[in-house]
mmCIF file of the C-alpha atoms, coordinates in Angstrom:
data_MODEL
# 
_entry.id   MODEL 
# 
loop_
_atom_site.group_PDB 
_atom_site.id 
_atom_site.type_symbol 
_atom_site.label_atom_id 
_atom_site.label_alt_id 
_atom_site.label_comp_id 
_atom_site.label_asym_id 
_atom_site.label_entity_id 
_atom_site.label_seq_id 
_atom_site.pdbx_PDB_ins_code 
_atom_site.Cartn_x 
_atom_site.Cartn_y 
_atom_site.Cartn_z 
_atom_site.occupancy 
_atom_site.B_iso_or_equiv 
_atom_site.pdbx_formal_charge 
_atom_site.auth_seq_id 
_atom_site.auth_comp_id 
_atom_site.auth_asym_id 
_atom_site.auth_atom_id 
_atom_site.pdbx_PDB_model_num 
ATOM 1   C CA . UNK A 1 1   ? 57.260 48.403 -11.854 1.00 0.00 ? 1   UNK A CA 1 
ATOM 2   C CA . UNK A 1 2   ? 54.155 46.483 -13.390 1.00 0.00 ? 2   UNK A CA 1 
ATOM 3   C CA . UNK A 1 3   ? 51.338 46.457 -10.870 1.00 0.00 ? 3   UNK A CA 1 
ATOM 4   C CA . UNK A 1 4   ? 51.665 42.851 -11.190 1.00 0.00 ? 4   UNK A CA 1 
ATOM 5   C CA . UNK A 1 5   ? 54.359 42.977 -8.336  1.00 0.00 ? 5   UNK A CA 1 
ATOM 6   C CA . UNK A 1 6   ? 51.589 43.772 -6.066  1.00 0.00 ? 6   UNK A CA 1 
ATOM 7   C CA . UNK A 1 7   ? 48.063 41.978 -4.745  1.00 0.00 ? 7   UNK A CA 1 
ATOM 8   C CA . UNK A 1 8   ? 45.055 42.379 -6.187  1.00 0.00 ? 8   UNK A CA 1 
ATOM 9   C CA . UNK A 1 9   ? 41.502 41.323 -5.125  1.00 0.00 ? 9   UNK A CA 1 
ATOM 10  C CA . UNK A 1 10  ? 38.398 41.237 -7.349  1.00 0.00 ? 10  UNK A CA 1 
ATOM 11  C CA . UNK A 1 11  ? 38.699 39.684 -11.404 1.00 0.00 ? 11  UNK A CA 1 
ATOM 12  C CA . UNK A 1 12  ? 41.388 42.072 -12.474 1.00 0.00 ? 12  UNK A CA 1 
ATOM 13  C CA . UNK A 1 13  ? 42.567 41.216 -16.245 1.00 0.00 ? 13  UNK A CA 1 
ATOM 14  C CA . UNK A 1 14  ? 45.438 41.660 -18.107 1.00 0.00 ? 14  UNK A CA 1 
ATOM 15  C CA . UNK A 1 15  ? 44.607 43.404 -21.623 1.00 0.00 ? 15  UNK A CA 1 
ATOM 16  C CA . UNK A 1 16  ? 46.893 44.183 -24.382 1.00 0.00 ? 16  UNK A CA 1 
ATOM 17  C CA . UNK A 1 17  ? 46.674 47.728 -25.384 1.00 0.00 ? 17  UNK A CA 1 
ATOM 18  C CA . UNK A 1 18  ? 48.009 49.928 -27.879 1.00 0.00 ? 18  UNK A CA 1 
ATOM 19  C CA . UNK A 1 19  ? 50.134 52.330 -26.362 1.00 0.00 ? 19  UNK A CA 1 
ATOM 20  C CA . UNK A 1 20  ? 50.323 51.461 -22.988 1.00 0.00 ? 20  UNK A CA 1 
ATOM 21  C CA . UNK A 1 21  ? 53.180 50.996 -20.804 1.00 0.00 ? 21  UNK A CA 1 
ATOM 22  C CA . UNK A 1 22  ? 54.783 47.573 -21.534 1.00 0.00 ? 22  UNK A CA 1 
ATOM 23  C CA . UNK A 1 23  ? 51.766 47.050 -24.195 1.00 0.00 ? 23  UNK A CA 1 
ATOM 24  C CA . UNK A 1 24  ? 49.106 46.113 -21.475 1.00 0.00 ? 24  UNK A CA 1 
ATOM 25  C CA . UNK A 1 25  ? 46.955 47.384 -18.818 1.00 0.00 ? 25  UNK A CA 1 
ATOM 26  C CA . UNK A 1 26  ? 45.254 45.303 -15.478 1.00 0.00 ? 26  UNK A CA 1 
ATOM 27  C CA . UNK A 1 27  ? 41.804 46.237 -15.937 1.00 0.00 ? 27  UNK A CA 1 
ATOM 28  C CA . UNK A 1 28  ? 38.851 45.862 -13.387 1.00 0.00 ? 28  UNK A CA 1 
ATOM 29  C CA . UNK A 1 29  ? 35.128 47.524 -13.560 1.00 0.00 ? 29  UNK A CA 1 
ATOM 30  C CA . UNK A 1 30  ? 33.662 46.072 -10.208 1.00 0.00 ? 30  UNK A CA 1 
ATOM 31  C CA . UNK A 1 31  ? 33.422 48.658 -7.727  1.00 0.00 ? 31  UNK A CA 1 
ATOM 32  C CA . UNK A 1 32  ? 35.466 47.376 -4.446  1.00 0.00 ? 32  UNK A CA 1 
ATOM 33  C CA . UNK A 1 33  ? 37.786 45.183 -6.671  1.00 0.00 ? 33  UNK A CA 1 
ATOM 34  C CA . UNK A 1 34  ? 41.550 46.844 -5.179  1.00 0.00 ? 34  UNK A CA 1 
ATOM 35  C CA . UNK A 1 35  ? 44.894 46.602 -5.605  1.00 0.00 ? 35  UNK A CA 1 
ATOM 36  C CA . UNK A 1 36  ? 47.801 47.044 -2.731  1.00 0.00 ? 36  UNK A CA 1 
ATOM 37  C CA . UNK A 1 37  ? 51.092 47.003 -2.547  1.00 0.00 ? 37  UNK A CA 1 
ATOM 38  C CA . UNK A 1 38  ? 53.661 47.775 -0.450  1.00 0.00 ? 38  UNK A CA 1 
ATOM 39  C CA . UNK A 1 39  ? 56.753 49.039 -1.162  1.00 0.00 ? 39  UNK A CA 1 
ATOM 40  C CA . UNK A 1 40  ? 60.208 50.538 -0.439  1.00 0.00 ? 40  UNK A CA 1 
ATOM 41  C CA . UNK A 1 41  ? 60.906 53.741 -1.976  1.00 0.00 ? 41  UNK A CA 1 
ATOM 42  C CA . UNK A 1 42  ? 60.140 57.588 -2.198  1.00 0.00 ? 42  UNK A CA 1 
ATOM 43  C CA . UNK A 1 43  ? 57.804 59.741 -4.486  1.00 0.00 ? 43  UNK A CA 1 
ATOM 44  C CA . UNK A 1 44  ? 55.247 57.478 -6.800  1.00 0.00 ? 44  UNK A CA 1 
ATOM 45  C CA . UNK A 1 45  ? 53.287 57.988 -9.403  1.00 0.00 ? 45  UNK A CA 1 
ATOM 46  C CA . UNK A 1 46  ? 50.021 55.332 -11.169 1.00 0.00 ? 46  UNK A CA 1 
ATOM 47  C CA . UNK A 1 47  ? 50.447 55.161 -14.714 1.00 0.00 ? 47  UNK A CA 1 
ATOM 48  C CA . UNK A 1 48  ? 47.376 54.146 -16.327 1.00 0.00 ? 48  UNK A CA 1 
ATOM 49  C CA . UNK A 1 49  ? 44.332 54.922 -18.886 1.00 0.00 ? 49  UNK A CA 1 
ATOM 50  C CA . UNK A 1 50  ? 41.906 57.448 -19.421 1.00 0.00 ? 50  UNK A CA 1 
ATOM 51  C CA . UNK A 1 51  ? 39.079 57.312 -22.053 1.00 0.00 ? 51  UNK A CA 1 
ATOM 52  C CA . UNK A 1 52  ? 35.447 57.165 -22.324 1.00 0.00 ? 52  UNK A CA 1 
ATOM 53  C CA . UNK A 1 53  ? 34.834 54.325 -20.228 1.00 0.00 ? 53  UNK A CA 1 
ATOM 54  C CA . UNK A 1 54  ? 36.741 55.091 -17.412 1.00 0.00 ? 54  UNK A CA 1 
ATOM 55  C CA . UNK A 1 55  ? 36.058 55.020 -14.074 1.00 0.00 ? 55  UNK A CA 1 
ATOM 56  C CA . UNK A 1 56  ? 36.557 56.727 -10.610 1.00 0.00 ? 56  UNK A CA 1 
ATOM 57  C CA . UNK A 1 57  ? 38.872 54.776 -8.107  1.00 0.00 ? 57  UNK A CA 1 
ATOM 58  C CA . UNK A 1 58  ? 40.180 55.677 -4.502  1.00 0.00 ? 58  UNK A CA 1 
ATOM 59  C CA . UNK A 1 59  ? 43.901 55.898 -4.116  1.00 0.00 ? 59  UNK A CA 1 
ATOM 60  C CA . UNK A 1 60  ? 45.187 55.629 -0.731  1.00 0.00 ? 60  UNK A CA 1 
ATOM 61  C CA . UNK A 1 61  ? 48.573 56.073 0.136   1.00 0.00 ? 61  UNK A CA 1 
ATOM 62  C CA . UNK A 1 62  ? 49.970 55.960 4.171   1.00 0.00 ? 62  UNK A CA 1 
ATOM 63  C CA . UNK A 1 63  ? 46.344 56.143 5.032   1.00 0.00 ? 63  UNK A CA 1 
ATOM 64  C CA . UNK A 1 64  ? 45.717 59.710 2.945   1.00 0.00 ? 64  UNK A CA 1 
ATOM 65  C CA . UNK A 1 65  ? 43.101 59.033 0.416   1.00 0.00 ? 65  UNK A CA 1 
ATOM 66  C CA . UNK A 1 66  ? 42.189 60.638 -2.628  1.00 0.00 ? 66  UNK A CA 1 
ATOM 67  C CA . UNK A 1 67  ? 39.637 59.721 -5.531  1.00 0.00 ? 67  UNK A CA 1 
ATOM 68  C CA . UNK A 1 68  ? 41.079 59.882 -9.156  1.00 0.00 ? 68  UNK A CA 1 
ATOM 69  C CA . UNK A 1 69  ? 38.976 60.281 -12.149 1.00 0.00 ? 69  UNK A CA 1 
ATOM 70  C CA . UNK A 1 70  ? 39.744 58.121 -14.740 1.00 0.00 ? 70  UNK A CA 1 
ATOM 71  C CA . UNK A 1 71  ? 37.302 59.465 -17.624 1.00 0.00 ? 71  UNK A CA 1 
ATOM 72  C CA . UNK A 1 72  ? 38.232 61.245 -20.980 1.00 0.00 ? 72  UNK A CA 1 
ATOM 73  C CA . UNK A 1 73  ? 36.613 61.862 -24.028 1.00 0.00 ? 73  UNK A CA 1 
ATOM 74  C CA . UNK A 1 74  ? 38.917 59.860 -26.126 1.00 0.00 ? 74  UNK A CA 1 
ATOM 75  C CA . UNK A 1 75  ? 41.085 56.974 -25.088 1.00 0.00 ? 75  UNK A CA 1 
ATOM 76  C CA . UNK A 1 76  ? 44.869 57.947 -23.667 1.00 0.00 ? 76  UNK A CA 1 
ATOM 77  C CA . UNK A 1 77  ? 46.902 55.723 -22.551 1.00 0.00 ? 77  UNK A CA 1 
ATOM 78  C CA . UNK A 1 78  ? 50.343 56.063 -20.636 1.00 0.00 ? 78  UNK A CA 1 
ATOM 79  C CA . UNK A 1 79  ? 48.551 58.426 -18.740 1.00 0.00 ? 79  UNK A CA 1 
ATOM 80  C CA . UNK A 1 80  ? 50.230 59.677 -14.980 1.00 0.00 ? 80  UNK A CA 1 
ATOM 81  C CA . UNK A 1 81  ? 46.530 58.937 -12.841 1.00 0.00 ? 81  UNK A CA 1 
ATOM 82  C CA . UNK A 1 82  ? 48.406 59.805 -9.523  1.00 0.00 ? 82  UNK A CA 1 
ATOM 83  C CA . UNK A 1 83  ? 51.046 60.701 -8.368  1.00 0.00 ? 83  UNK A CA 1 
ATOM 84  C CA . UNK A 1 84  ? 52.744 61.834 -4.510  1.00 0.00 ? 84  UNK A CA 1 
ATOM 85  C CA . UNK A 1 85  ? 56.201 63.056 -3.236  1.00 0.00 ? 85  UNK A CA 1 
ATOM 86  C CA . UNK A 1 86  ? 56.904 60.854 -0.205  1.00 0.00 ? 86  UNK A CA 1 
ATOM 87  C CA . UNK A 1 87  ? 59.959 60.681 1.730   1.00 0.00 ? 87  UNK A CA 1 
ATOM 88  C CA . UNK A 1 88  ? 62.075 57.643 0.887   1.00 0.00 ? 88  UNK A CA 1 
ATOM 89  C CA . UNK A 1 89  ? 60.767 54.681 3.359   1.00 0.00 ? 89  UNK A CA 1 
ATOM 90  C CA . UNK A 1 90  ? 58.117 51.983 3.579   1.00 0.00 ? 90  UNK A CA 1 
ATOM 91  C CA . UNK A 1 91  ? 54.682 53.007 1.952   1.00 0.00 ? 91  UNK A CA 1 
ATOM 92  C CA . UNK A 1 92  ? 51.351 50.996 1.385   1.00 0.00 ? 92  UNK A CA 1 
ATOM 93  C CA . UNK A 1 93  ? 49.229 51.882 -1.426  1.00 0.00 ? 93  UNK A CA 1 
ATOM 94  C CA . UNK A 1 94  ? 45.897 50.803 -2.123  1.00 0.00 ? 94  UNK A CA 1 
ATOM 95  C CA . UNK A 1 95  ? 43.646 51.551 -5.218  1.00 0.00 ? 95  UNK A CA 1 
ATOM 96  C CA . UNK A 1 96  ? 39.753 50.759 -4.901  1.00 0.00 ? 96  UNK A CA 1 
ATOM 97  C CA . UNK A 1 97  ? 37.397 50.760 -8.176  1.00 0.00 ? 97  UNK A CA 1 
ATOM 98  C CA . UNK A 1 98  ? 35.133 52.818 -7.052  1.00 0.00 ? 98  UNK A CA 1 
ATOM 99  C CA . UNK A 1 99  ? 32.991 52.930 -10.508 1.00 0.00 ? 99  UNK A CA 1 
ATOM 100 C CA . UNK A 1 100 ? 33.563 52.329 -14.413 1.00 0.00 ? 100 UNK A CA 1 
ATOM 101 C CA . UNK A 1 101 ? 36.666 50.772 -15.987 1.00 0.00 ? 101 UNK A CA 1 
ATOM 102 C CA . UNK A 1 102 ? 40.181 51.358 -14.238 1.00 0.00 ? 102 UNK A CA 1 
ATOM 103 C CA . UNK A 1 103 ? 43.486 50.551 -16.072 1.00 0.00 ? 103 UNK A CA 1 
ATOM 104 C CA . UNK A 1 104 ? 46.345 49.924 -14.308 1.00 0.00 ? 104 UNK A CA 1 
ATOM 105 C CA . UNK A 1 105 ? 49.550 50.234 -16.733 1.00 0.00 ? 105 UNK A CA 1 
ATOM 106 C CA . UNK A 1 106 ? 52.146 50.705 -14.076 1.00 0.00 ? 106 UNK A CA 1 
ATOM 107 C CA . UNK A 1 107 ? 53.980 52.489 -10.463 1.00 0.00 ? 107 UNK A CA 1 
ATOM 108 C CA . UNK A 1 108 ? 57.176 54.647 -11.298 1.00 0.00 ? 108 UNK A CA 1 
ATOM 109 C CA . UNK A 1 109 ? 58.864 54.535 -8.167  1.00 0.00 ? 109 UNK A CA 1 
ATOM 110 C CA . UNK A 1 110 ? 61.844 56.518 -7.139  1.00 0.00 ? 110 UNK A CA 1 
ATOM 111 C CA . UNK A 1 111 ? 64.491 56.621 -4.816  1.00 0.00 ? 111 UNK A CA 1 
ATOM 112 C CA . UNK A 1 112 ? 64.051 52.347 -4.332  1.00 0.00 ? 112 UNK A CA 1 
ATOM 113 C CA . UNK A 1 113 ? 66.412 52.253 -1.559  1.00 0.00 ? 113 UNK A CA 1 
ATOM 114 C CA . UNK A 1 114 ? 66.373 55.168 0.442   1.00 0.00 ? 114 UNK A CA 1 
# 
């Protein structure tokens, strides 16, 4: 799934980038700027980019929170950022910039319909 299917607030951009999953990333450096979705599945996991620029962001999933770090010495993208084992159900995710660049590639999502 491309976070795309979700909502985002703040000036997220699309970017092509070499490497990534699908070729491009959502990127957004302004801390607060989030993304949610909702959705109907099991475990998840935040595929995304690490490098020299990157950020910190908060990742909250059924109201458990935990902040990512986003930084690497060189760039690496198709990276797994996050990932949970949830039982199969409705979730919510959020993801909150909470400093420096974060890059958004995609959500593997399994076990779609229970």
């Amino acid at each position: 799934v491309h976070p795309a299917g979700g909502s985002f607030s703040g000036a997220w951009n699309v970017h092509a980038v070499r490497g990534a999953w699908e070729g491009h990333a959502v990127l957004d450096s302004a801390p607060g700027a989030s993304f949610s979705l909702r959705y109907v599945g099991g475990a998840l996991a935040i595929i995304g980019d690490r490098g020299p620029q990157g950020g910190r962001a908060r990742v909250t999933l059924d109201g458990h929170s935990r902040t990512i770090d986003l930084r690497s010495a060189s760039r690496h993208p198709r990276q797994v950022l996050y990932s949970a084992r949830v039982r199969p159900g409705t979730h919510r995710l959020t993801i909150v910039v909470l400093s420096g660049v974060v890059a958004l590639e995609g959500l593997a999502i399994s076990s779609r319909h229970g």
